[in-house]
C-alpha positions as CSV (number, residue, x, y, z in Angstrom):
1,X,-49.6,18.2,-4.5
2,X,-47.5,18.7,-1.4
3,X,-47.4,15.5,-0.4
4,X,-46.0,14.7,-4.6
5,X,-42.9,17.3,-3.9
6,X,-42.3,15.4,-0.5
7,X,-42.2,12.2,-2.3
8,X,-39.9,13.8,-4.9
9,X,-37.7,15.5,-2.5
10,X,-37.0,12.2,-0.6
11,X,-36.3,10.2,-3.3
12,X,-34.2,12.7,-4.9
13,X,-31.9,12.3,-1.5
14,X,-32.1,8.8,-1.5
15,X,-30.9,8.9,-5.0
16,X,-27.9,11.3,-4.1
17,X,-27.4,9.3,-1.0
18,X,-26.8,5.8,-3.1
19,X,-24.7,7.3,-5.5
20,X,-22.2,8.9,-2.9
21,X,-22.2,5.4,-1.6
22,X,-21.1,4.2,-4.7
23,X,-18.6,6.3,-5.6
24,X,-15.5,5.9,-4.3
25,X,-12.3,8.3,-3.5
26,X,-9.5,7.0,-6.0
27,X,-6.3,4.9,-4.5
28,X,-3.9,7.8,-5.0
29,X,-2.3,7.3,-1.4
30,X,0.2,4.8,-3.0
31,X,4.0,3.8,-3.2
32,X,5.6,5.5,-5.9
33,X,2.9,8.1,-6.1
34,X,4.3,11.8,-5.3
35,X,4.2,13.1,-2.0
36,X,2.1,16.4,-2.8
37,X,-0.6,14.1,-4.5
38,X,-0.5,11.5,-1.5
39,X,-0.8,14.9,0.6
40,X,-3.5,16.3,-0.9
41,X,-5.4,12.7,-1.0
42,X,-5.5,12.7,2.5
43,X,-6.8,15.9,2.9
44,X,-10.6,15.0,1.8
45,X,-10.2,11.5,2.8
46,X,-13.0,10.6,5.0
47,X,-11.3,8.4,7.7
48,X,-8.1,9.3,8.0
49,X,-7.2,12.4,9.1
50,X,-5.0,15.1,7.0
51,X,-1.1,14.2,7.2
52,X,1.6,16.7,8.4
53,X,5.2,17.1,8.8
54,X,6.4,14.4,11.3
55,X,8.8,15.6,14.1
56,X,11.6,12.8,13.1
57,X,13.8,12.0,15.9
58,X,15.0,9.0,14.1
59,X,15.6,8.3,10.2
60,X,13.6,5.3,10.0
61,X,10.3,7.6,11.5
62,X,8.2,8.6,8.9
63,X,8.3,12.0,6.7
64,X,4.3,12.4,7.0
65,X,1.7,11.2,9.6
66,X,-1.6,12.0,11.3
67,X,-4.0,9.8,13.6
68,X,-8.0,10.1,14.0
69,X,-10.6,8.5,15.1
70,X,-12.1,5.7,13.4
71,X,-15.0,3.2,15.1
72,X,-13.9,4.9,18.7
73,X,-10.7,3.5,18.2
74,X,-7.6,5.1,16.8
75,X,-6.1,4.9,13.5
76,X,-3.2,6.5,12.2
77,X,-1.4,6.8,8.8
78,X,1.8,7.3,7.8
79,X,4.2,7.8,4.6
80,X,7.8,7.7,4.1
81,X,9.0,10.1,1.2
82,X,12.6,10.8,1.7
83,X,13.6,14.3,0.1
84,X,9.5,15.0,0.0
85,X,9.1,13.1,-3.4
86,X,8.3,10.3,-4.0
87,X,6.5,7.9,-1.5
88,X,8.2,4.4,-1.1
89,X,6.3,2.9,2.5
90,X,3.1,4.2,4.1
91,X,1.5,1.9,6.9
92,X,-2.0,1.9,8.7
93,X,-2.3,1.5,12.4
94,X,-5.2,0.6,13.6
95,X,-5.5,0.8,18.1
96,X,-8.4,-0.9,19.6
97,X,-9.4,-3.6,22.4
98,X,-11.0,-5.8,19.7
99,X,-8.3,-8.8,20.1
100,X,-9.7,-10.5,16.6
101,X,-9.4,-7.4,14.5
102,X,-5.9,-8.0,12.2
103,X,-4.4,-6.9,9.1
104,X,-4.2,-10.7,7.2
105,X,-5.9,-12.0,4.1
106,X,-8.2,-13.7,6.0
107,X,-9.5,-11.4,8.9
108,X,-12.6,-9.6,7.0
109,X,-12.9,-6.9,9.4
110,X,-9.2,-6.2,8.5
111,X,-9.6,-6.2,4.6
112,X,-12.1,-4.3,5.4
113,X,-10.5,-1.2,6.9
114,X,-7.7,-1.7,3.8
115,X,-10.5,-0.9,1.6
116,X,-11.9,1.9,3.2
117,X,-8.8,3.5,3.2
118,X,-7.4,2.9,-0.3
119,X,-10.3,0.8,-2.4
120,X,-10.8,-2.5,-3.7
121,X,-8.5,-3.3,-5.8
122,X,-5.8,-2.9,-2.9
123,X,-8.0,-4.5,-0.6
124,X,-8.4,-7.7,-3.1
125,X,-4.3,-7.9,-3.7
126,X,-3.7,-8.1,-0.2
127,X,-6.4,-10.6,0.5
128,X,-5.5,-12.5,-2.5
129,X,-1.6,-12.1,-1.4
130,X,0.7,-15.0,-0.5
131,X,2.8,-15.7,2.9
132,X,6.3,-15.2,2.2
133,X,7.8,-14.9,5.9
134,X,6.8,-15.0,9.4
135,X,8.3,-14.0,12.9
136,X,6.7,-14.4,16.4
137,X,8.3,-13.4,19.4
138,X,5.7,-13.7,22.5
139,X,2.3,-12.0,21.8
140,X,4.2,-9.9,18.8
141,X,3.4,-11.1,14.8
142,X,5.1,-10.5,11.9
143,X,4.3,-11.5,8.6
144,X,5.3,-10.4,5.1
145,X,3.2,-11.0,1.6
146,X,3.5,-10.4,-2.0
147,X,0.7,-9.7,-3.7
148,X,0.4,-9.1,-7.9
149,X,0.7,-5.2,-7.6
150,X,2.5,-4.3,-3.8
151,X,4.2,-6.3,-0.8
152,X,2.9,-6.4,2.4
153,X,4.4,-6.0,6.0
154,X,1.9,-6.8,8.6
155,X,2.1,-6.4,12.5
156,X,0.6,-7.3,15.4
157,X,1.5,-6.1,19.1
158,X,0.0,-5.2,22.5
159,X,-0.4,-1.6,22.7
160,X,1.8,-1.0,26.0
161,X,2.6,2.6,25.7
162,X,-1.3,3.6,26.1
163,X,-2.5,0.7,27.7
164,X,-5.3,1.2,30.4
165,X,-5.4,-1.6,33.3
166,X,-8.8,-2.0,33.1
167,X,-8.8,-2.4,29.0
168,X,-5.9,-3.9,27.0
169,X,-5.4,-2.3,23.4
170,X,-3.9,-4.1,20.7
171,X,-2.0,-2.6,17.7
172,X,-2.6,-4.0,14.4
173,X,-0.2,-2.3,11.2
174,X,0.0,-3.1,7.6
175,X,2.9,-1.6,5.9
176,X,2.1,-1.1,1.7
177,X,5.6,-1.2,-0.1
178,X,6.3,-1.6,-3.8
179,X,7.3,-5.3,-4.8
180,X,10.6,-4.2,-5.9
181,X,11.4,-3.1,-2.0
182,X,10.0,-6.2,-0.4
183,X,12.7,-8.4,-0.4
184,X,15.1,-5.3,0.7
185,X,12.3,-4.5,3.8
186,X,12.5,-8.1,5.0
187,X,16.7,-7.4,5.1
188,X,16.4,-4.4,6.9
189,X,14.3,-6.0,9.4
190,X,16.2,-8.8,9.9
191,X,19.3,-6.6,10.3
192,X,17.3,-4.6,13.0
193,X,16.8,-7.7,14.6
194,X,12.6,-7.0,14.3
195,X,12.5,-10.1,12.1
């Protein structure tokens, strides 16, 4: 009979374990999504850590941010809401030595990561999104999509503010942006001369 509750016990936690792997925490870090539910979100989000109150020195900084740990490497996230209301840009940066990690439709590793942070569905627009512009200047990468529900601003650059001689880092960003703002984000880059 003991060994009949054992039995029990352990499938009973394998059942709770496969269930918590299927459910999933709800997309509701968005654009256009208020800025105390995108707040809150992060809060009990698994991977990222909890965002606060950026120290802007610059308007074009970002109203929230926070940065963890994710794989051994680093991973940030940030969100711009100006007047703290309603979010219009966030962006994942993701800091490691992996050179073939990237944020682009066809980089699995990098879909990947988009998924664990927001879900599927986001994940699946941006794989399924399509080139729109490009800029590469040296070893730094731009590139811009639209997909059917966001646009999406993608960079990658040597890390050269943190970089160890004996490891070099790479930094890998997706910006999320509603599709009404991509056009205008492409314009202010190219005015800023980082297009």
């Amino acid at each position: 009979m003991n060994q009949q509750v054992k039995f029990q016990s352990s499938f009973l936690a394998g059942l709770i374990c496969a269930l918590s792997a299927c459910v999933t925490l709800p997309a509701a870090a968005l654009p256009e999504q208020g800025a105390g539910e995108v707040l809150q979100w992060s809060y009990s989000h698994p991977l990222i850590a909890g965002l606060k109150p950026s120290i802007k020195l610059q308007t074009v900084e970002p109203d929230f941010d926070s940065t963890s740990k994710c794989q051994g490497n680093e991973l940030s996230f940030a969100v711009w809401a100006p007047d703290k209301q309603l979010v219009i840009r966030e962006l994942i940066d993701y800091r490691s030595s992996n050179t073939s990690f990237d944020f682009d439709p066809k980089n699995s590793a990098g879909i990947n990561l988009i998924r664990q942070v927001y879900d599927s569905a986001i994940a699946q627009d941006f794989a399924s999104s399509t080139p729109i512009a490009q800029r590469n200047i040296n070893t730094d990468r731009s590139r811009y999509y639209r997909g059917k529900r966001y646009g999406y601003l993608t960079r990658q650059f040597r890390d050269r503010g943190r970089e160890d001689k004996a490891q070099h880092r790479t930094a890998s960003q997706v910006e999320v942006v509603p599709l009404s703002r991509l056009n205008d984000e492409i314009q202010r880059d190219q005015k800023t001369g980082q297009f």
